[in-house]
N, C-alpha and C positions, 0 to 999 in steps of 0.2 A: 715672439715665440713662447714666452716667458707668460703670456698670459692664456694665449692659446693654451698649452698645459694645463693651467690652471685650469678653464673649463671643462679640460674633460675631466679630470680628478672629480671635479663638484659635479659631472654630470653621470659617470658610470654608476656609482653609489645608486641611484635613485634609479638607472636603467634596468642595475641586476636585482633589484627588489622588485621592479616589474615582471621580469622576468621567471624570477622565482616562486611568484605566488601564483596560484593556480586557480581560480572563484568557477563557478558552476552560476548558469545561468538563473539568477533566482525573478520570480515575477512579481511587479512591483507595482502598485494600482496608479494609474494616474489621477493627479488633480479632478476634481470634479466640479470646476467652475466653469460660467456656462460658456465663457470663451477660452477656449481652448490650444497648444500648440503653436503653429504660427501667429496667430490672430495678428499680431502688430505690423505684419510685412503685408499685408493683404491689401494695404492702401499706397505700396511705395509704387514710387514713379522709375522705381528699378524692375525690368523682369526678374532677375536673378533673382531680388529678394521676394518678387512674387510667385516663384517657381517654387520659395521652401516654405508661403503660407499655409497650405494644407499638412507640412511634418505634424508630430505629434508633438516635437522637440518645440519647448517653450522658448522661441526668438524672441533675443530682442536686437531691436537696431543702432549704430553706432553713438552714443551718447552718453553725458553722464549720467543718465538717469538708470541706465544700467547700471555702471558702476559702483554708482551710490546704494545699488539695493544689492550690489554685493559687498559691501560694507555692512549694511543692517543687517543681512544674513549670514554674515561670516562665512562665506563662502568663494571657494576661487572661478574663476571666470575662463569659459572654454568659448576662443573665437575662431573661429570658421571665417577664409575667404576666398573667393572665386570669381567667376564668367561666367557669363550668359553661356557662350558659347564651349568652353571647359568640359570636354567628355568625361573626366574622370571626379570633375567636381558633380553630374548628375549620378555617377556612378555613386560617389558616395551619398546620394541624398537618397536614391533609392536603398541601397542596402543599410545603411546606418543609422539616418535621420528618420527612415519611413519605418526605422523597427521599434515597437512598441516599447519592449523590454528596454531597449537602450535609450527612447528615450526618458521613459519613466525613470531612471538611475541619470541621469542628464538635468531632470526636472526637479529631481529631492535633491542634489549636490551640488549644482554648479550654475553659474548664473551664463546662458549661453547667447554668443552675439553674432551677428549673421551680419556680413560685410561683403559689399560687392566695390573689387577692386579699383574698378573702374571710377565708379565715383568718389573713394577713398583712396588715393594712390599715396597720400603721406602717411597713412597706416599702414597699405599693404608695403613701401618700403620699407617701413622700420623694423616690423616683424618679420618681413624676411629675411632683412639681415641677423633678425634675430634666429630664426633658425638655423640660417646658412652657417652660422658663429657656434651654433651645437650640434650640426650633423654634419656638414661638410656639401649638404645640398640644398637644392629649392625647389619650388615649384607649386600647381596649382591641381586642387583645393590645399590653402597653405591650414594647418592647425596646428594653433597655437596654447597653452595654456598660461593663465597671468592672475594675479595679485589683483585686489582689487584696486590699485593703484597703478594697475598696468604694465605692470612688470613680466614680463614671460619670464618662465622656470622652465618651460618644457614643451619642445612642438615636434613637428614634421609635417609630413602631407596626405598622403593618402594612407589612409587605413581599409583594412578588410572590414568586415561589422565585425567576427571573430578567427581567432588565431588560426591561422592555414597556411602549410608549406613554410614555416620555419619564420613564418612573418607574426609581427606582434596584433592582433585583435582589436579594434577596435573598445570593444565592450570588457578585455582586459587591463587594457589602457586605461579608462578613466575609473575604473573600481580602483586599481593600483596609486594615481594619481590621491585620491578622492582618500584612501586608506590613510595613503602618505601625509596628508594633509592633516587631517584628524592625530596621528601618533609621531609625527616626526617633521614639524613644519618647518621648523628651524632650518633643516637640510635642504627647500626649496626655496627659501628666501635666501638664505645663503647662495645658492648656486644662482638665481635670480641676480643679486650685487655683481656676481660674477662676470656674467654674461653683459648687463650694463659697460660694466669698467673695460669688457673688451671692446664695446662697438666705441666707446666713447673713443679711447685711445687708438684705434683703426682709423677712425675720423677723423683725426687732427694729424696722423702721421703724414710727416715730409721725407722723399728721399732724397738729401741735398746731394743727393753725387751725381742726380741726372743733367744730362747737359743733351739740348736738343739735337744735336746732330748726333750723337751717339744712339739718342733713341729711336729717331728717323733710322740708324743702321740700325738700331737691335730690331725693331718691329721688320725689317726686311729679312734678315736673318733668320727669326723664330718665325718669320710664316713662312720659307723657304724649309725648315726644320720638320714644320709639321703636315707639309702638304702633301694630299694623297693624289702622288701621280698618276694614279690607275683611275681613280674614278672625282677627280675634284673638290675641292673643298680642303679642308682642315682638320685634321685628328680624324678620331673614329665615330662611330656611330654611339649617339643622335646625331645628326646632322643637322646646323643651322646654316640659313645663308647668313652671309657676311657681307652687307650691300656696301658699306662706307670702308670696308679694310679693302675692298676687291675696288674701289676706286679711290684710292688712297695708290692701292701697288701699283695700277695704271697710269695714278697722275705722276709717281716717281719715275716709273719707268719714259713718260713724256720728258720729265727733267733731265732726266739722270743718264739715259741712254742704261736701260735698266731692262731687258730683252725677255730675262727669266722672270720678272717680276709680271710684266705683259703676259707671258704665256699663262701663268701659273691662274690670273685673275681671269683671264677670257677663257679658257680652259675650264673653269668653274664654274662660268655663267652658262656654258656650253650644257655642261654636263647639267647645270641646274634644269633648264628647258628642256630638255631631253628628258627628264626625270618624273617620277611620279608624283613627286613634292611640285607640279608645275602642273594645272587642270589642263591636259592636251585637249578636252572638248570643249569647257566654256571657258577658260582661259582664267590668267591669276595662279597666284602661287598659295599654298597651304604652309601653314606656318614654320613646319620643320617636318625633316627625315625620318621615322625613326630606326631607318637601318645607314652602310656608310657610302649605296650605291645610286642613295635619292629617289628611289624606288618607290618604297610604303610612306607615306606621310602622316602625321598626325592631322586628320584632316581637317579641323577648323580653321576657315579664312578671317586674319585680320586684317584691317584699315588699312594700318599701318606697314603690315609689309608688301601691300602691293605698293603705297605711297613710295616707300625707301625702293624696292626695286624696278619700280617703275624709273624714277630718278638713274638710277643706277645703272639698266643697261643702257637707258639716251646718253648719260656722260661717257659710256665706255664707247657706244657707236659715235659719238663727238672728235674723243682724244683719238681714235683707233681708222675708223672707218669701213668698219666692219659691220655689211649691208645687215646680215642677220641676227645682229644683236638688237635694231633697228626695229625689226620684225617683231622680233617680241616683248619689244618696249612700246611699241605699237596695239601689242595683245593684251598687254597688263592694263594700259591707260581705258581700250575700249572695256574691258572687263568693268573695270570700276563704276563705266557710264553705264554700263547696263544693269550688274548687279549689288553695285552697292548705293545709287544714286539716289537719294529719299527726293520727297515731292517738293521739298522748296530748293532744292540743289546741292544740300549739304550730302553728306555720307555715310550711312551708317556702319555700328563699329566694328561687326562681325558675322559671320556666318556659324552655324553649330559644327560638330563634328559631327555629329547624331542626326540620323534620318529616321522617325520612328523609333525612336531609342536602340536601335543597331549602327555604332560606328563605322562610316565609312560605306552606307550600303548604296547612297546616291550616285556614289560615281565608279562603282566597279563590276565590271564587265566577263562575260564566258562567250565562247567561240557561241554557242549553241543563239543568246541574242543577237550576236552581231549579223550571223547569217540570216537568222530572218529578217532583220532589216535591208539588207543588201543581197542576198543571194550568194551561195554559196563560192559560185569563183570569185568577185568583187570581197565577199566576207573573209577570202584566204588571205587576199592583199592587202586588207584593213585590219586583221588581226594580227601579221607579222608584223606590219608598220608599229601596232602599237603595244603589242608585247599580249595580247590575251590570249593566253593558253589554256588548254585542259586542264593541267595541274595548278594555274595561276601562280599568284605570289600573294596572294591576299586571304583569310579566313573562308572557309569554305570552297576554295579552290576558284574562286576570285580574279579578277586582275585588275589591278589599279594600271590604267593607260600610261605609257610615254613611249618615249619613241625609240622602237628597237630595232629598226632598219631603214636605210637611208633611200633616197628616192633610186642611186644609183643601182642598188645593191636591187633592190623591185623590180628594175626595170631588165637586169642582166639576169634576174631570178626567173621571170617569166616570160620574159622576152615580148614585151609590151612598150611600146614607144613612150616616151617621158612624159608625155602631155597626157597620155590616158591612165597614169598608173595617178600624174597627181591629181586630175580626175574624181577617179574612184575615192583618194584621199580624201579632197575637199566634201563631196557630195555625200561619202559616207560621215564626213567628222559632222557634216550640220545634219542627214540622220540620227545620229547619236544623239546629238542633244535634246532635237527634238524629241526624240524618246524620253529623255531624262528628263523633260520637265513633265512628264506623264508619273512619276513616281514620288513616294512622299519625298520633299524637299527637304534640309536642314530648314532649322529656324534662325532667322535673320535675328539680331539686334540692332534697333533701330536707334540706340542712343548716338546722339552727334557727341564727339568729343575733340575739345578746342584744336588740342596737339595733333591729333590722330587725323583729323580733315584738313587741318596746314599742309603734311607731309600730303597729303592728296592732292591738293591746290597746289604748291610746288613742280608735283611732278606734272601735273597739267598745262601750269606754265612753262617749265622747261620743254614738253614734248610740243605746245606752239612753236617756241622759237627753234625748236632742234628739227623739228621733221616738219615745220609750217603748216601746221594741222590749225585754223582758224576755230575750230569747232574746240577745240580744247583751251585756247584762251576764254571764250564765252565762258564754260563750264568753272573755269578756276576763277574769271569774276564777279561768278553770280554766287558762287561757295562762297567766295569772301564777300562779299555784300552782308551774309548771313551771319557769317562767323564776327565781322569788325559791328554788328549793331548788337545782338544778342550776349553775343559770350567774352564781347572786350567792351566793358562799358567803363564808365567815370569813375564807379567807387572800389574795379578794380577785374584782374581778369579769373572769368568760368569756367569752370570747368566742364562742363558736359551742359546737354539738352535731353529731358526723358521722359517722353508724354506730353509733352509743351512745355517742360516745366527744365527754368535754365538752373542750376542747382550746383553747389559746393565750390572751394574756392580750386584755380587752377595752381598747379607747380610751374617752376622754372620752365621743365622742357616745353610746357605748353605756349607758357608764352616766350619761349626763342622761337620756338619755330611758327608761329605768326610772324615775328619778325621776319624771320626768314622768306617767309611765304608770300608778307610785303613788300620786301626786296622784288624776290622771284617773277613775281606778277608786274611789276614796274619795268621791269626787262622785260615782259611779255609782252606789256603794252605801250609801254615809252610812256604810260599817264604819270605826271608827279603825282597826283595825287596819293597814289601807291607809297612813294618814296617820304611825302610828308606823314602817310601813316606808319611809316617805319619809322621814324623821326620821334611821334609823339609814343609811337609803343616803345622805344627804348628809354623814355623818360618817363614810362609806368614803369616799366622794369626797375627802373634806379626807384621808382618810390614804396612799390609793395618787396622787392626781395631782396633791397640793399641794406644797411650800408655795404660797399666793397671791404671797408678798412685793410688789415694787414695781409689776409692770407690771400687774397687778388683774384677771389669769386664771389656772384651771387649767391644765397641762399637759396637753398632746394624749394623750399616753404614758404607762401605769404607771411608777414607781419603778422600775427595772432591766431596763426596755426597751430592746431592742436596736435603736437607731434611727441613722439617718444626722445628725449634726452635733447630736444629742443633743438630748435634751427639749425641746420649744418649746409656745407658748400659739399656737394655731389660734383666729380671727374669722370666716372668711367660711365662708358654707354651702356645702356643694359639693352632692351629689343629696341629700346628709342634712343638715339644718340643724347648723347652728354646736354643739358643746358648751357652751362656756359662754354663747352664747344661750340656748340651753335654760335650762342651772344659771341664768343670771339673771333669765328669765322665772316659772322657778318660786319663786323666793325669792320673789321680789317676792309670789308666792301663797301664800307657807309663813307670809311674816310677816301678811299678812291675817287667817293664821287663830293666828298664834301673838304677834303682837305683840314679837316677838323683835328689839330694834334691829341686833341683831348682824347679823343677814338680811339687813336692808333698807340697811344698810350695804356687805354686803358685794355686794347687788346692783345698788347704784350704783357701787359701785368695778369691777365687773365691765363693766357697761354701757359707763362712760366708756371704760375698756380698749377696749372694742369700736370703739367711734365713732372715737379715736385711730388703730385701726389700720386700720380699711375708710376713711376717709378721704374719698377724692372718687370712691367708686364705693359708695354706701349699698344700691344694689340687689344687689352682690355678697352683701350680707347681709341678706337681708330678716326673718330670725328675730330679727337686733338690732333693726330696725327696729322690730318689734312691742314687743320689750320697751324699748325709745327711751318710746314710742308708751304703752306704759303706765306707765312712771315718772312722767312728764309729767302723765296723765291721772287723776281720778277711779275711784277702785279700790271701787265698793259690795263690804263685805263684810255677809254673811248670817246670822244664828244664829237656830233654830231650836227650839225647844223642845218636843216633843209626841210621839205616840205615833206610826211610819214610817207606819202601818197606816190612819191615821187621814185620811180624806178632807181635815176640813180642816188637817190636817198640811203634806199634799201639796200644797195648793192654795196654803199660804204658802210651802212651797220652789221651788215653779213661776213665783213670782216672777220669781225669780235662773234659775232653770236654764232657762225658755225667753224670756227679754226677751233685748232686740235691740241691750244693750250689747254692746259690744267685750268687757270684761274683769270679772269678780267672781270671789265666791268664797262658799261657802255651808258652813253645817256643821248636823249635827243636835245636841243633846243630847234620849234617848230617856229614858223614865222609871226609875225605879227603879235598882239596881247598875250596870246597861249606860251610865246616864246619867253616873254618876260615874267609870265610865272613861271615856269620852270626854273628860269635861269634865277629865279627869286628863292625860290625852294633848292636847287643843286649848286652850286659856288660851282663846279667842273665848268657847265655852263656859263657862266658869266661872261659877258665879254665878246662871248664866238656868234659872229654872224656870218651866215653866206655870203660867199662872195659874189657878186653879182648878181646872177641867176641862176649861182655853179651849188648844188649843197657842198658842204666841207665838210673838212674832219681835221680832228685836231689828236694825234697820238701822244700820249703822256706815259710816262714810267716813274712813278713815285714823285708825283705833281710834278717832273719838269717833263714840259712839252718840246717836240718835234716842230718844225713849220708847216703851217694847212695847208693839203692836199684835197684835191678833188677827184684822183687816181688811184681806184679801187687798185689794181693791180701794184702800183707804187704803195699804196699804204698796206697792203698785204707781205709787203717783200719787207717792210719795215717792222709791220706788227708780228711778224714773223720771228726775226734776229731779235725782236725786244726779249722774247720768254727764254730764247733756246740757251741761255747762259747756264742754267742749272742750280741743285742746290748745293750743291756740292756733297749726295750725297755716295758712297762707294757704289760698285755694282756689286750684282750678288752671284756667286756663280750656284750651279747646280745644286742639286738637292740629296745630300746623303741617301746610299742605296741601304737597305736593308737585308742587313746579312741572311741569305734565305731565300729574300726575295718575298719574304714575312711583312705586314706591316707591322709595326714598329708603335 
């Protein structure tokens, strides 16, 4: 707290001097050499940075050759960073970057650098936290300002070009900066030390009073605290989904007999689909709310959150059984193949929010189109279903689609038999889209990136083995074919692909979740092969982001990353779950099938790191949480022994792959040479042969085994009673009412 303080002390001084001085726009000639403004990003293999080569604003791109020329020119350094897809990071390129005068005072003062997240994520982490450590927020276009040794003294995000509605200016901003600089440096370097000494000290803190079962309760507790029973989800508006906390509350509520915990998560995944943050025409989710009823969306699509929610509602329709969560786990997967699928099978990373440079114009609707695509009685029933009104909800009187009335509700409304009202539904939602793609589209970004197409490949394999979609195992083995030859090679793992061109080094979460995704696909397919590339990517992991030593995490950062305040061990998920949550989740599943102590060792040493360092905020990390959640709990592991082909093969692996535990883990050995590599590669395997002509199976719970059965329905009643012991964590009861009836 003690240091927190200090920052703001060192950072108001220099606020209210911004604040104070008032400059008049004066005009300022630019450079007159013959290359001009962007000229340096006009070659990169990043859109984004090819989006700001025509500014006026003299880019340069991440390196020290910047740096170093703002050393020779004694000059501080203004970084810029964002997405392709970032509505308000074009916003500011138009207003800011494209203004002459501003860049000209940008061009004589400050040496500027043009960063695209995506392919720098150990910069855009560290400066955000740098910001986050002097405003109390984040976000994208992030701006930052820094020393030329890389120091920030001073950021935020979005600015106006100039001061409007009580807001600071852009083009006030960096005179003030630029002033400061010149007459009172001291006070920016100083406040610079400042903010350092906080993130360092934030990084290293442990709260040794956490003890896992207390935090499995508090994290049930505080989202019971802050759920919003009226319309789902957590707190208030923005609204993010929460894919790993809302099966997290699920897979508790399987252990725990935990009722409110179930409702409160499928109640939310409910309200998500139902919502405008959820494309009811071509399907896929937008990346966040920005009101608290899921209505308006911020509507750029990432990668990644269809990856995690795609995941998400197959685990919920898994543990639950709940056919229509199913449905739309089913809507997210097919989304993906359609609209994000690039031509060798990988993924690309995003969708714009921007259609034409007006956000949000692609996908929103008025009575007056819908009718003429369907006719006016059919257009009354299609617009009630999906909420487009006269007055909308969206700019210009707009409607962003979801779904505002239920089939029942249609059919008692109009007195239309059920089959004709969904009908009208079906025939008009695929009118719709066909229209839509009549209109200018968002722009795609086509960059592949390692992490972000895992969690894709993942959900593809779970949505095989969960709802037996063949079509979706293919799709998630031919992504990874791509992803294990290109972006995980020998001298270490890539981060992205962009323009053919495979470039910069990956972080942690990228490569757990390959791991993960090598796992996931091994269960998809029963091929070892899958599981010995899990095998050797966790022993790339131990060589680019280890050592473990004391504190019982990987490093965020390859080996000879170029990072602010150097290499550190990252706990909490931010839109992509934790790294070494992941790495510890999957151990926990490596030694299942390998019996390996070292594993299971190193995945409790990992764990505890985690809970030490999230502390008294366990929902910050809801990925530790799960894996909290499964150390604790009953791990059934599976072996298998018979012919893939063979009905009742299949019938004893269905066991495991569609019951309604939280956690296992299943292997095949097949017959003949194939069986002896497996069983060469998985230790689980070893030893198990069918019996006769019978397949078999062998149930285990923490390497000791059961006697083989060949009695699907016997091994069912077993593998049943193995999980239902629990974690022993409390139930939660209900959810404080709000006095009023106010939310809270």
């Amino acid at each position: 707290m003690l240091i927190t303080s200090n920052i703001s002390i060192l950072i108001l001084p220099v606020v209210g001097f911004l604040a104070a001085v008032v400059f008049a726009d004066a005009s300022v000639s630019p450079q007159s050499d013959e290359k001009k403004g962007g000229w340096r990003l006009s070659e990169s293999p990043s859109e984004y940075l090819r989006e700001h080569a025509p500014n006026p604003v003299e880019w340069w791109g991440w390196g020290e050759e910047a740096f170093e020329r703002a050393r020779e020119l004694d000059r501080p350094v203004f970084l810029s960073i964002g997405y392709s897809s970032c509505h308000w990071c074009h916003v500011m390129r138009r207003e800011s970057f494209s203004d002459e005068i501003i860049a000209a005072f940008l061009n004589q003062n400050y040496i500027c650098i043009k960063v695209d997240r995506e392919d720098h994520p150990h910069v855009d982490d560290a400066y955000m936290d740098a910001v986050r450590a002097m405003t109390g927020r984040g976000g994208w276009p992030l701006s930052v300002f820094l020393t030329a040794d890389k120091k920030p003294f001073y950021g935020g995000t979005y600015f106006p070009p100039r001061s409007r509605g009580g807001r600071s200016g852009f083009m006030e901003l960096i005179r003030g900066i630029s002033q400061t600089w010149e007459t009172d440096r001291l006070k920016l370097l100083t406040q610079s030390e400042g903010i350092l000494e906080f993130l360092l000290k934030r990084t290293t803190r442990r709260f040794e009073g956490a003890r896992p079962e207390t935090w499995l309760q508090s994290a049930l507790d505080r989202s019971t605290q802050t759920f919003d029973a009226t319309e789902g989800g957590f707190g208030s508006a923005p609204k993010f989904p929460a894919p790993r906390l809302l099966e997290y509350l699920i897979a508790a509520a399987q252990l725990d007999d935990q009722p409110r915990a179930r409702e409160m998560a499928i109640f939310t995944l409910r309200k998500m689909r139902d919502g405008g943050i959820y494309d009811q025409i071509g399907g896929g989710f937008h990346r966040y709310s920005v009101d608290r009823l899921w209505a308006v969306p911020h509507f750029e699509k990432m990668l990644y959150s269809q990856g995690l929610l795609g995941e998400t509602y197959l685990e919920a329709f898994r543990m639950t059984g709940e056919e229509d969560l199913a449905v739309t786990a089913r809507d997210i997967l097919d989304a993906m193949l359609t609209s994000f699928i690039t031509e060798d099978g990988t993924f690309a990373a995003s969708w714009d929010a921007d259609s034409g440079g007006d956000e949000g114009s692609f996908y929103v609707w008025n009575p007056k189109e819908v009718n003429e695509l369907v006719g006016e009685e059919e257009g009354k029933i299609l617009c009630e279903y999906f909420g487009v009104t006269e007055r909308g909800n969206f700019e210009g009187g707009e409607s962003v689609a979801s779904r505002k009335a239920s089939i029942p509700e249609l059919v008692k409304r109009h007195s239309q038999p059920k089959q004709r009202i969904e009908l009208i539904i079906s025939e008009g939602r695929a009118k719709m889209l066909t229209e839509r793609e009549t209109r200018i589209a968002p722009k795609r970004d086509d960059k592949i990136v390692l992490g972000w197409n895992a969690l894709a490949v993942s959900a593809l394999a779970r949505g095989a083995v969960i709802l037996g979609e063949d079509r979706y195992r293919a799709a998630a083995v031919r992504a990874m074919a791509v992803l294990s030859s290109r972006l995980v090679t020998p001298e270490g793992f890539v981060r992205r692909i962009s323009e053919g061109h495979a470039e910069h080094p990956a972080r942690l979460t990228d490569a757990a979740l390959f791991l993960k995704a090598s796992l996931d696909v091994y269960e998809a397919t029963l091929d070892s092969t899958f599981f010995e590339l899990a095998t050797t990517t966790l022993a790339a992991i131990h060589r680019d982001f280890g050592p473990i030593g004391e504190s019982g995490g990987f490093f965020s950062a390859p080996k000879g990353a170029d990072v602010l305040l150097g290499r550190r061990q990252d706990y909490l998920d931010s839109a992509i779950p934790s790294g070494n949550a992941t790495i510890a989740r999957c151990l926990f599943r490596m030694y299942g099938l390998s019996g390996e102590g070292s594993q299971l060792e190193l995945a409790e040493k990992i764990t505890a790191a985690g809970v030490l360092s999230a502390g008294n905020y366990p929902t910050g990390s809801p990925e530790f949480l799960l894996a909290v959640l499964a150390q604790r709990s009953p791990f059934p592991e599976l072996a298998v022994a018979g012919d893939p082909r063979d009905p009742r093969t299949i019938a004893l692996l269905r066991v495991a792959q569609k019951g309604s535990q939280p956690f296992a883990v299943w292997a095949l050995r097949p017959s003949g040479e194939a069986g002896k590599v497996a069983a060469g590669r998985i230790p689980l395997l070893e030893g198990r042969e069918a019996e006769g002509n019978r397949p078999t199976a062998w149930l285990c719970v923490n390497q000791v085994c059961e006697a083989p059965t060949s009695d699907p329905a016997a091994l069912k009643k077993s593998f049943e009673s193995a999980w239902r012991s629990g974690s022993g964590v409390e139930p939660v009861g209900p959810p404080p009412v709000p006095e009023g009836g106010e939310e809270q």
